[in-house]
N, C-alpha and C positions, 0 to 999 in steps of 0.2 A: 702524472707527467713523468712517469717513472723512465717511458720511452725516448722521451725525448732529450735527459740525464744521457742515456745512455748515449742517442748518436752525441750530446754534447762532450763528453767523455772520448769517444772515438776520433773526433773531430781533431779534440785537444793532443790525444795523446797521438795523432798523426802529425800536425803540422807544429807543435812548440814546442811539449817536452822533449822530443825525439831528435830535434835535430833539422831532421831530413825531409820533414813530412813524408821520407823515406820513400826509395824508389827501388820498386824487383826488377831485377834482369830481365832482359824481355828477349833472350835468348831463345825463347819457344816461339815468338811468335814473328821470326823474319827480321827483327830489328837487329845490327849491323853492333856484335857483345864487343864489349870496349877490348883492343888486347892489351894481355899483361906476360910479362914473362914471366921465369921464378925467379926464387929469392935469390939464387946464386948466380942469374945473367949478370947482375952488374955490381958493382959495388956498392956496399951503402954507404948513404952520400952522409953529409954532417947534419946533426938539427939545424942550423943557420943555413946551410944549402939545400936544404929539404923544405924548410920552413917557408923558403923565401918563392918556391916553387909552386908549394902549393897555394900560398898567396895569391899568386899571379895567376892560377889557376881560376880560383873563387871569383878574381876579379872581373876574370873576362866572364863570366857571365852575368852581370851583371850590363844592364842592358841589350843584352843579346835576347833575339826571340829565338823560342825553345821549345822542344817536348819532353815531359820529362815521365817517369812512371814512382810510384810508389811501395813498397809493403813492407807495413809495420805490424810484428806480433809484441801483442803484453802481456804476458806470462797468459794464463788461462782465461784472462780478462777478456778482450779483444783483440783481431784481427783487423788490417785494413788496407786495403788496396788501392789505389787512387791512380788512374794517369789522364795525363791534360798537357794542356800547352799555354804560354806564357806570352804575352808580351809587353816589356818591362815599358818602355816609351809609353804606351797608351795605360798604365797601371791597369794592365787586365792581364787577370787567370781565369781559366775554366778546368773540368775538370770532371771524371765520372768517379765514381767511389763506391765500394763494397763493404760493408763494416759486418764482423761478426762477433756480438756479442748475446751474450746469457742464451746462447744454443740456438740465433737466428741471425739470418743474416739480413741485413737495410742495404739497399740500393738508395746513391743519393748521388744528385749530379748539383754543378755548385758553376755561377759565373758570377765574375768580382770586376766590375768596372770601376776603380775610384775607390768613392765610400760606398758603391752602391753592391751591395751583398744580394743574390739569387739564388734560393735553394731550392729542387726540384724531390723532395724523402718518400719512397716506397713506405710509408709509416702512417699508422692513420692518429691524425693530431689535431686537436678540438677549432673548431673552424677555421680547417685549412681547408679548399682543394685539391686533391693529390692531383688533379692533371694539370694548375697552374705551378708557375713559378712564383714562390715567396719572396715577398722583398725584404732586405730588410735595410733601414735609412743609416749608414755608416755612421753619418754625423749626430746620431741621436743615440748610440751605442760604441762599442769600437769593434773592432775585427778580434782582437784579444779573450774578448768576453765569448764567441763564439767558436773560440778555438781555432780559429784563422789565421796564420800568416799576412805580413805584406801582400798585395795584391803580386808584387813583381818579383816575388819572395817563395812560395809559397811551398817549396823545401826546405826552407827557413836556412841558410847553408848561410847568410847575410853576418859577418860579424866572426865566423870560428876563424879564419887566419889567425885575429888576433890573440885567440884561447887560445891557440896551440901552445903545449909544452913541452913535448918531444916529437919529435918526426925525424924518419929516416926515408931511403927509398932503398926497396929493396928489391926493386926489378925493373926493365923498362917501363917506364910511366907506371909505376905501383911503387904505391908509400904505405908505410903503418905508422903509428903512432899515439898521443895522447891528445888528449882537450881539458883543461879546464872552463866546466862550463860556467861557472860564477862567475865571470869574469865578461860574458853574454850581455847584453840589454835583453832582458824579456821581460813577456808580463807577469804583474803582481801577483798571477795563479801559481805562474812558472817557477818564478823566482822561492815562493811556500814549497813547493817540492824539491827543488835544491835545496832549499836548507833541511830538508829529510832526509836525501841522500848526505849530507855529512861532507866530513871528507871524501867520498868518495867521488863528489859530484866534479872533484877537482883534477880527477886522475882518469878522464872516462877514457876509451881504449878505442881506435877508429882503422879504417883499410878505406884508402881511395887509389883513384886511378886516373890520369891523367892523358891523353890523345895526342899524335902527334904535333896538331895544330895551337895546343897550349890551352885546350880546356877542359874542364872537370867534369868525367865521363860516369863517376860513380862515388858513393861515400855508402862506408856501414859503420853503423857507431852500435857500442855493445852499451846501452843505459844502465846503470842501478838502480835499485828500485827504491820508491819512494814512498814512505808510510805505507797504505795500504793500494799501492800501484805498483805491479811487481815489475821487476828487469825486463827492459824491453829492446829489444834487437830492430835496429831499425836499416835498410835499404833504398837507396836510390840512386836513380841511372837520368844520365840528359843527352839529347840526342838534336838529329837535327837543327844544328847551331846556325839564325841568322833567315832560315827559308822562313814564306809568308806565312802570318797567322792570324785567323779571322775571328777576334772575339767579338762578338756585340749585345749588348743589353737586348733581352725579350719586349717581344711588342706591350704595350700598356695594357690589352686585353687577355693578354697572357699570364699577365701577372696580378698576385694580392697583395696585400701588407700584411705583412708578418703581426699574428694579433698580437694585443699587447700580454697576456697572461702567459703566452708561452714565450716573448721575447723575458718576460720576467725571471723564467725558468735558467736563465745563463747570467742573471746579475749576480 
């Protein structure tokens, strides 16, 4: 089960440790790159006025439907790519995902209605069928153990206002600044690698950007590394604030139940 370790690893360290479930620019492919200006357009503002901005930022999305895109590197560990769309009201994400690790890369596509978890893994895993979707029953596991986000979450972006420890702004709609992440609710995987990082887990280092309309167009957070998970640079962008979005569970025939030996693999 050594492969399924690893997308469970990939999983993890995209959407908890990181932050951001982390999202890349999608400046290559048409999508509308947040602007920022430099650091000498405007003044930087005070940590309580920078703070109080970026706040207000994180909040509005918070039930706003959304797209957002992902990419997270961990040192030589893995790679991982993820964009999807959100919609916080119906607690569903979806989502396509590229993971590269130990010198291959998995395709995996993911729908999160509720408790009810769907995962579609280019991986071959002991009686699965790769052309169904797997289920897997939220309420008999958590989304935590899978390395999952909140469903309406799933940049995990949920809770950093209140880490912040320094922020400034240091250009139109562009901030830098600190997080302490201990300071986070996350899960008890989460929470074991924070206290690896040490001190330092309290002083992490972030760049966001903020849109005219007062929402959070981007976050990159620089991690330290945690025992034997190295520093990991995380990215991510949200786009289309508020347009339709159609998540829906797959038909019944579509889908298996996640067996139980490999739901064992992530307790």
């Amino acid at each position: 089960m050594k492969s399924s370790r690893s997308l469970l690893l990939a999983l993890a360290l995209s959407g908890v440790i990181t932050v951001t479930a982390a999202c890349g620019d999608k400046k290559d492919d048409g999508a509308a790159a947040p602007a920022t200006a430099s650091a000498t357009s405007a003044a930087p503002s005070s940590t309580a006025d920078a703070r109080t901005e970026l706040a207000n930022a994180f909040n509005k999305l918070n039930g706003t439907t959304m797209a957002y895109t992902t990419e997270t590197a961990t040192g030589a560990v893995a790679t991982t790519k993820l964009n999807g769309s959100i919609d916080p009201s119906k607690q569903a994400s979806s989502g396509k995902m590229t993971i590269s690790a130990q010198g291959r890369n998995i395709d995996a596509e993911m729908i999160v209605v509720g408790t009810d978890v769907y995962l579609k893994v280019a991986l071959p895993l002991p009686g699965v069928d790769p052309k169904k979707w797997m289920h897997v029953d939220g309420t008999k596991t958590s989304l935590s153990k899978l390395g999952l986000g909140n469903p309406d979450d799933p940049a995990n972006v949920k809770g950093i206002s209140d880490a912040i420890v320094t922020a400034e702004r240091t250009g139109s709609g562009s901030y830098k600044g600190t997080v302490d992440l201990t300071k986070r609710n996350v899960p008890s995987t989460s929470a074991a690698l924070l206290q690896q990082m040490g001190d330092a887990a309290k002083s992490v280092p972030f760049e966001a950007t903020i849109n005219s309309d007062g929402f959070l167009t981007s976050l990159t957070m620089n991690v330290p590394a945690a025992g034997q998970v190295p520093a990991t640079t995380a990215k991510s962008t949200f786009t289309d604030f508020g347009k339709p979005v159609t998540i829906a569970k797959p038909a019944d025939a579509e889908t298996q139940a996640a067996p139980a030996a490999l739901l064992a693999q992530f307790s």
